[in-house]
N, C-alpha and C positions, 0 to 999 in steps of 0.2 A: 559654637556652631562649627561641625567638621564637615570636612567634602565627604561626600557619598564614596567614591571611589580609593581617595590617596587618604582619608584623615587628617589633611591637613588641614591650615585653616580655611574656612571655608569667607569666600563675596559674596553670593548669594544664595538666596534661600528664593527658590521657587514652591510656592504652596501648594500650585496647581497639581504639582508629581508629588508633594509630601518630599523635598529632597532639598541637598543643597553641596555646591560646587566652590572648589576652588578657582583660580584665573585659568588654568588650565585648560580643565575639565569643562568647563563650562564655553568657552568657547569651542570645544572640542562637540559638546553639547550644540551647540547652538549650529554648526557647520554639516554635524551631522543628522539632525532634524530635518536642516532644510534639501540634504543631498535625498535622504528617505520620502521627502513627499514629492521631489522629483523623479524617485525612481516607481513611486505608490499611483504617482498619477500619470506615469508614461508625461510628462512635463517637454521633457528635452531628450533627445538619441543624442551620441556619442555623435562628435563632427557638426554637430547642428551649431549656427550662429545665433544670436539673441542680442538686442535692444533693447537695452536697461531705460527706461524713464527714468533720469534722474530729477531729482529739484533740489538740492542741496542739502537735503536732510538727511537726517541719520538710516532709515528707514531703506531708501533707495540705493543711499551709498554703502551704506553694507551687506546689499543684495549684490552689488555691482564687484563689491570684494570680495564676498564669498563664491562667486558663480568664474570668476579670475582666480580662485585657489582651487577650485573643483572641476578647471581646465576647459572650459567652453570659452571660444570664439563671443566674449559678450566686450560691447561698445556702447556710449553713453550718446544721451539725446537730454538736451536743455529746452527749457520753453519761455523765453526772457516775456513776461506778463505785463512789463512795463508798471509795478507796483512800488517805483518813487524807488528808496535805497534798500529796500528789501530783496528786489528781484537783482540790484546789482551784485551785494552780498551774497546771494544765494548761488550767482554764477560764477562768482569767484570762487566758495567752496568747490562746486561741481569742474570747475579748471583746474584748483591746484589738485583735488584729487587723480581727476583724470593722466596729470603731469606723474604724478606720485605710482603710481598703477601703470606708467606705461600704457596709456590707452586710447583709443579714438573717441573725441566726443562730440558730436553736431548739435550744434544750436539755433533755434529758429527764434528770431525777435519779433513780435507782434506790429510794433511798432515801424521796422522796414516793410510788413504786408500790409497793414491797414492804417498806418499813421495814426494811431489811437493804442493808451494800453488797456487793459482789463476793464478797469470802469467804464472807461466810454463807451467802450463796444458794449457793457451790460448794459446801458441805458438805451444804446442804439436797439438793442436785441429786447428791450421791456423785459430782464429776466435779473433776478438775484446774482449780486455777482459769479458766487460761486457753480449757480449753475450756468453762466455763461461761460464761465474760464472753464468747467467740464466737458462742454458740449465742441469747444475751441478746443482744448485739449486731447480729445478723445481721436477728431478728425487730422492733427498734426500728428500726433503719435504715429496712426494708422496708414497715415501717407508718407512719413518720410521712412518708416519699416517695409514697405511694400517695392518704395522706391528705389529704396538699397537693398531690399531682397533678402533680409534676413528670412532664418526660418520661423522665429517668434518674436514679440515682445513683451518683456516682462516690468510687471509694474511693483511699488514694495508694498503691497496692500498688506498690513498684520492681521493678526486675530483681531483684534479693539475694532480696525475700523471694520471687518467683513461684520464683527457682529454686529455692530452699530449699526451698518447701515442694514444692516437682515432684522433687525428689531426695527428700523423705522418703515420698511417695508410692510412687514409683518403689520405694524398697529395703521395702515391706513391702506392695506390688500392691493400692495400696489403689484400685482401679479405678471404685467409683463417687464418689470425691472426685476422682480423677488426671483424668477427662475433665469433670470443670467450672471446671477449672482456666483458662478460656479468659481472653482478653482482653475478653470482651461475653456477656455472660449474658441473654437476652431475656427480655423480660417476659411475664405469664398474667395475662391481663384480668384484676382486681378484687383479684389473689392475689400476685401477684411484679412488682416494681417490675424495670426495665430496668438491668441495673449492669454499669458499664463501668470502666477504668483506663488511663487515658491514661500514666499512668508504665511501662505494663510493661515497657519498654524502655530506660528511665529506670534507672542505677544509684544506688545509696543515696548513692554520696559524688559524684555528679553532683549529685544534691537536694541534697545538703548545702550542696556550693559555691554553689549558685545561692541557697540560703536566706541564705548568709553575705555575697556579694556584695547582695544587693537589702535585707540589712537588716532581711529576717523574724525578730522576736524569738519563739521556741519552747522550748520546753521539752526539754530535753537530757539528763534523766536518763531512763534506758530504767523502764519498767514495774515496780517490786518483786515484783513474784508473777511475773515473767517468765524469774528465776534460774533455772538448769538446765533452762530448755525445752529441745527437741530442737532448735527449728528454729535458735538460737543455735546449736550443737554443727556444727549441717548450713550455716552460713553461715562459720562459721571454716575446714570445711573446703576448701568452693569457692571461699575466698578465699586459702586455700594454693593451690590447682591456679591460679587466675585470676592469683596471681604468677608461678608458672612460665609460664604459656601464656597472655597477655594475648586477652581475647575469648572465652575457654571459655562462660564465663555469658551471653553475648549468645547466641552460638549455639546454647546447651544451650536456652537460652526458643524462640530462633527456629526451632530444629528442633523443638517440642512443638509452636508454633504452626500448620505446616506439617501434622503427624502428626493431631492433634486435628478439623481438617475430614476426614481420610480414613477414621474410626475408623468404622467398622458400628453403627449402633443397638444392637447386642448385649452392647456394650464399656460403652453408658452406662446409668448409675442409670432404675430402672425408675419410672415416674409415683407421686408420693407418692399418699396420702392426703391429706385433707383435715380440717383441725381442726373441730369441730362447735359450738364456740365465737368465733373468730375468722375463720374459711372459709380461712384460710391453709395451705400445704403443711405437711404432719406425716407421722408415723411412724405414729402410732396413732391412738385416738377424739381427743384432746387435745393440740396439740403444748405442747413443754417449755412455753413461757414460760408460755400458761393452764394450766398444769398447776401450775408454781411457784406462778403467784398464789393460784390458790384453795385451795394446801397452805399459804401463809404467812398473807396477808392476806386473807382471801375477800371485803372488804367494799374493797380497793383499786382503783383506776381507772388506766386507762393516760392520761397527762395530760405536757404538755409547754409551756414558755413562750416566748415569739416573741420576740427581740431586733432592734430593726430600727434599724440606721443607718443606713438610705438617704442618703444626699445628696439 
């Protein structure tokens, strides 16, 4: 197996393009994929700042490195879940990278706001774990981006998981999640920070090889509370059809991405609410996260600490 470009030997063979790359060329590949859907999707203007969600995996830290080689103003945000020695490994990756990169990283502990970590609050919350640690997650991201003022934040969604969760979508018509499923979710003055994913195009074991080659040390065990998700179940399976039919998952994203500008107003989630605590989007008077505080801790604060290793 030779490189596409130099004939030398080639690491990987990507099916999905029928090609395959040496160490080079392939991250060469991989950096300039992601600068092209940046520039495809109007993502990011030259000068704009960005808020990497990190969690110490491959995924996010090599969005955080590659967006630091392609000259954006981007800094990292932790979200310690309090899940026993997972979540502490996990922030240790996301520090010494930070340390490594020269760069700022803020991280917010669950556990200084609510004295509970993940589990608890899901039971508190009557929800699956992981849809509490999303819905926890979604409202820190968006608050501590807003509050330091970036101009986006960007999360490392790949191809695997957008399809995965567009095919769990899709088989239960969950239609006001299925049309926000975009590649760039725009901002509401004071209330929703601008969040974009330069990987959506990106497959997981593209991230992977690109984190193996450049040397990103991450953390490799997938999530404990993560056991028996669906979207696991829904990624085994389009990773059977993407054996038989190389490029299914490329196309299944690139045909939503196409679908999703054409969709009628009527197809999308109707304008939230607004929290009466935080002014942030809600369901009701309260959204979840001030609703958990003041049922756990009423006397907690939302607080977070700046890591900064600029060079």
């Amino acid at each position: 197996m030779r490189c596409r470009f130099c004939n030398s030997k080639a690491v990987i063979k990507i099916r999905a393009y029928n090609t395959a790359f040496c160490s080079d060329h392939f991250l060469s590949f991989v950096e300039r994929r992601a600068k092209e859907t940046i520039r495809t999707f109007a993502l990011l203007k030259e000068g704009e700042s960005v808020l990497v969600a990190v969690s110490g995996g491959k995924d996010s830290l090599s969005l955080w490195h590659i967006l630091k080689n392609l000259g954006y103003k981007s800094d990292g945000l932790y979200i310690h879940l309090g899940i026993d020695r997972y979540s502490d490994i996990s922030l240790e990756k996301a520090v010494n990278f930070a340390k490594k990169i020269g760069g700022k990283l803020f991280v917010v502990r669950l556990k200084e706001i609510f004295e509970k970590g993940i589990r608890e609050l899901s039971h508190t919350m009557r929800r699956k774990s992981c849809s509490a640690c999303g819905t926890i997650k979604r409202y820190i991201m968006n608050r501590v981006a807003l509050e330091e003022k970036y101009d986006s934040l960007a999360t490392g969604h790949n191809l695997d998981d957008e399809a995965s969760s567009l095919l769990g979508n899709l088989l239960y018509w969950k239609e006001p999640y299925l049309w926000k499923k975009n590649i760039a979710l725009e901002a509401e003055k004071d209330r929703l920070s601008r969040k974009i994913k330069p990987f959506f195009l990106l497959s997981e074991r593209e991230i992977a090889a690109y984190a193996l080659l450049n040397g990103i040390d991450y953390v490799q065990d997938e999530c404990p509370y993560s056991v028996g998700a669906k979207t696991l179940l829904y990624k085994e399976i389009l990773n059977r059809i993407e054996n038989e039919s190389p490029g299914t998952k490329l196309n299944f994203v690139k045909g939503y991405l196409k679908r999703v500008e054409k969709e009628t107003e009527d197809c999308k989630e109707k304008p939230s609410n607004y929290c009466r605590l935080c002014n942030y989007p809600s369901v009701g008077e309260k959204c979840a996260f001030c609703s958990l505080l003041q049922k756990i801790n009423p006397d907690g604060v939302f607080k977070y600490e700046k890591l900064d290793f600029s060079l």
